[in-house]
KEROLUM-887157 format. One record per atom (N, C-alpha, C, O): residue in three letters; x, y, z. Coordinates in steps of 0.001 Angstrom, whole numbers, plus 500000, padded with zeros to 6 digits. Example, Ala and Ser with C-alpha at 12.3 -4.5 7.8 and 13.67 -1.06 7.14 Angstrom:
2
ALA513190494310507800/ALA512300495500507800/ALA513200496700507800/ALA514236496681508465/SER512850497750507080/SER513670498940507140/SER512900500030507870/SER513409501138508039/
This chain:
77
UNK499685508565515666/UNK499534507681514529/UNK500098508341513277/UNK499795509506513022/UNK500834507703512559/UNK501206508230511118/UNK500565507514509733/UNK500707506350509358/UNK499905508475509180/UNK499198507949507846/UNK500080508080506878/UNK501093508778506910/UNK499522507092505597/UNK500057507020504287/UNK499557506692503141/UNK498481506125502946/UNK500509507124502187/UNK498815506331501138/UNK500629505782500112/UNK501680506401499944/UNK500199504494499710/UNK500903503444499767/UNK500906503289497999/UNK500009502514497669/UNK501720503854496744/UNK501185503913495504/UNK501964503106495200/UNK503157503182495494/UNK501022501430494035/UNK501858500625494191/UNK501727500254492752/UNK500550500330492399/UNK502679499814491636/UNK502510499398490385/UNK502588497849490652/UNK503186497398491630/UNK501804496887489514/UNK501807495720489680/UNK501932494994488483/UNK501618495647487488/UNK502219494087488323/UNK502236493081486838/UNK500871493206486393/UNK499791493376486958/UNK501444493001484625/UNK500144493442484094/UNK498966492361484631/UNK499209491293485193/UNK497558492927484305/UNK496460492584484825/UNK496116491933486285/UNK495216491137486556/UNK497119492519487159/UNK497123491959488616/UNK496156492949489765/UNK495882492638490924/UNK495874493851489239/UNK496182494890490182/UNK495025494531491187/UNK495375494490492367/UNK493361494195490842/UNK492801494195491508/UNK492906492714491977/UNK492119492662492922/UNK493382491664491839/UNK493572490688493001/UNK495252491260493891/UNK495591490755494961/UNK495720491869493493/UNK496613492784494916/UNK495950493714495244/UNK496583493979496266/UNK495198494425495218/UNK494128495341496447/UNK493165494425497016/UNK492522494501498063/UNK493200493477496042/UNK492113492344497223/UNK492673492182498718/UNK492205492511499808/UNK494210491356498223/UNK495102490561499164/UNK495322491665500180/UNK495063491452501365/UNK495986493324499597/UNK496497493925500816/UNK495325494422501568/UNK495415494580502785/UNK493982494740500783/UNK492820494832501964/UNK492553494338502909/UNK491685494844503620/UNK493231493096503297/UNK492846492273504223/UNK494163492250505693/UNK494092491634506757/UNK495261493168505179/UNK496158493378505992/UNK495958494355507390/UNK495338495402507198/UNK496303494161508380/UNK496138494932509579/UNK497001495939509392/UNK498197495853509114/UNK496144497201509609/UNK497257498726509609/UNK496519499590508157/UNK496734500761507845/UNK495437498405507299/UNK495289498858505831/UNK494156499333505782/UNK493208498567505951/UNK493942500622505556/UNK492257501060505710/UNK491325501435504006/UNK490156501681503709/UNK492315501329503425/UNK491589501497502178/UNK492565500284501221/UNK493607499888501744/UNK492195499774499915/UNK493351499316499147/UNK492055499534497949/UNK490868499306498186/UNK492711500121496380/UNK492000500273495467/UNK492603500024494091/UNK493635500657493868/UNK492188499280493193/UNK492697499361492201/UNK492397500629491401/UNK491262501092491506/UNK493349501288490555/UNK492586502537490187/UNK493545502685488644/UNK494462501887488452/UNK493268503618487753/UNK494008504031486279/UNK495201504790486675/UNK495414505081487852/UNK496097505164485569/UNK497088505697485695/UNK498436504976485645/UNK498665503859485180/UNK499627506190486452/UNK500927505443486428/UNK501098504345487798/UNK502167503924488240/UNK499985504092488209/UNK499962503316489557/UNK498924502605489344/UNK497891503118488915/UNK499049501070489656/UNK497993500387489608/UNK497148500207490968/UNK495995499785490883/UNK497625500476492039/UNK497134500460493153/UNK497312501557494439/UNK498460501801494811/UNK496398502081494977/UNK495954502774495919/UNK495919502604497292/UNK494733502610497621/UNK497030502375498783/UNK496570501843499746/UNK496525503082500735/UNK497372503975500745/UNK495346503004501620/UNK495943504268502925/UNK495975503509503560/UNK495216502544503643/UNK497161503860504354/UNK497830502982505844/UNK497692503621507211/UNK497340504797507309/UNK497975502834508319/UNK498123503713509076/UNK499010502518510297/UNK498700501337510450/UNK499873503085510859/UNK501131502601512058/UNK501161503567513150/UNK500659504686513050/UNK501700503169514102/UNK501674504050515439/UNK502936505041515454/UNK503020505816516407/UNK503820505061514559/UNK504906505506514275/UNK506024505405512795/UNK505582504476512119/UNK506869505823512319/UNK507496505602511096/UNK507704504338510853/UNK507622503555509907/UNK508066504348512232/UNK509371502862511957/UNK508147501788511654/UNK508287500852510867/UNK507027502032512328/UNK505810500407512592/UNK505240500786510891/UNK505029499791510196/UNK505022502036510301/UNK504965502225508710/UNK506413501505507971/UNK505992500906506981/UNK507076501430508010/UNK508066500980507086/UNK508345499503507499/UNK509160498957506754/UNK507802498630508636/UNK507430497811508929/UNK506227496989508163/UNK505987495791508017/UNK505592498196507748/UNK504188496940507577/UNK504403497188505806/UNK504070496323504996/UNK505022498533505403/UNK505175498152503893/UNK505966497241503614/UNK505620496484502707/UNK507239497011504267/UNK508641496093503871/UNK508006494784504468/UNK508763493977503929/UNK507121493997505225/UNK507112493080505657/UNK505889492017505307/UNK505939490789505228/UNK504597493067505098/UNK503347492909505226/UNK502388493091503302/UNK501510492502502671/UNK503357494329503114/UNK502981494803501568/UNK503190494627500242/UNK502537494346499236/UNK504762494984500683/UNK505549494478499401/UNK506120492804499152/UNK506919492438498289/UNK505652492224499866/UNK505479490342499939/UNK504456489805498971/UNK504414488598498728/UNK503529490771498344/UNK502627490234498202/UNK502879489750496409/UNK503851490049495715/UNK501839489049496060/UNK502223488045494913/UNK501837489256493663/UNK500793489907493675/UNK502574489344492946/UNK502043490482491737/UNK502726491950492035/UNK502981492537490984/UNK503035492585493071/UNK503409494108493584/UNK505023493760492332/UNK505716492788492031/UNK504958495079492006/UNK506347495254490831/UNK507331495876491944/UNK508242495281492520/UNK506862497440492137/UNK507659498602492841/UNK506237499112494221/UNK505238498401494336/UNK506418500279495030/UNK505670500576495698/UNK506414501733496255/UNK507541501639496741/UNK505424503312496120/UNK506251504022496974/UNK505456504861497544/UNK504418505321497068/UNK506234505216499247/UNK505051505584500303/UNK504940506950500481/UNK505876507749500472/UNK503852507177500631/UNK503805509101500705/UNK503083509164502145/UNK501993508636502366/UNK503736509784502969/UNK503339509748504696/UNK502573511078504683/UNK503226512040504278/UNK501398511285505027/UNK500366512266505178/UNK501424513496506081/UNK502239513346506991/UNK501199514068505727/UNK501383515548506727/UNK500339516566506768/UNK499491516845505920/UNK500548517030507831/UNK499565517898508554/UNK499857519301508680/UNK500227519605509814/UNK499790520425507699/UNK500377521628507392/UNK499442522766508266/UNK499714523965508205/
């Protein structure tokens, strides 16, 4: 399995009805609205890269309000 945590900016005052929407996506184990240069927080998880860049490009970044989004894939040091 490959994890990620999914940092996503959104139009102003959107952010927590887009962590609503992507909470409810399969593959999505956390989604949070939170402060900062990112309005939103997701950890993901896919059986492989390709099924991760699948569910951000297909599943994530569709959603109504998301500006930009960029993925940071967990590693295991």
């Amino acid at each position: 399995m490959v994890q990620a945590f999914v940092l996503i900016q959104t139009d102003s005052g959107k952010a927590s009805e887009v962590a609503r929407a992507i909470g409810d996506i399969d593959g999505v184990q956390s989604s949070d609205a939170v402060t900062g240069p990112y309005d939103v927080i997701v950890a993901a998880e896919a059986s492989d890269v390709d099924a991760l860049g699948q569910l951000v490009v297909t599943k994530i970044q569709p959603v109504t309000g998301i500006v930009r989004t960029l993925t940071c894939p967990v590693v295991k040091l």
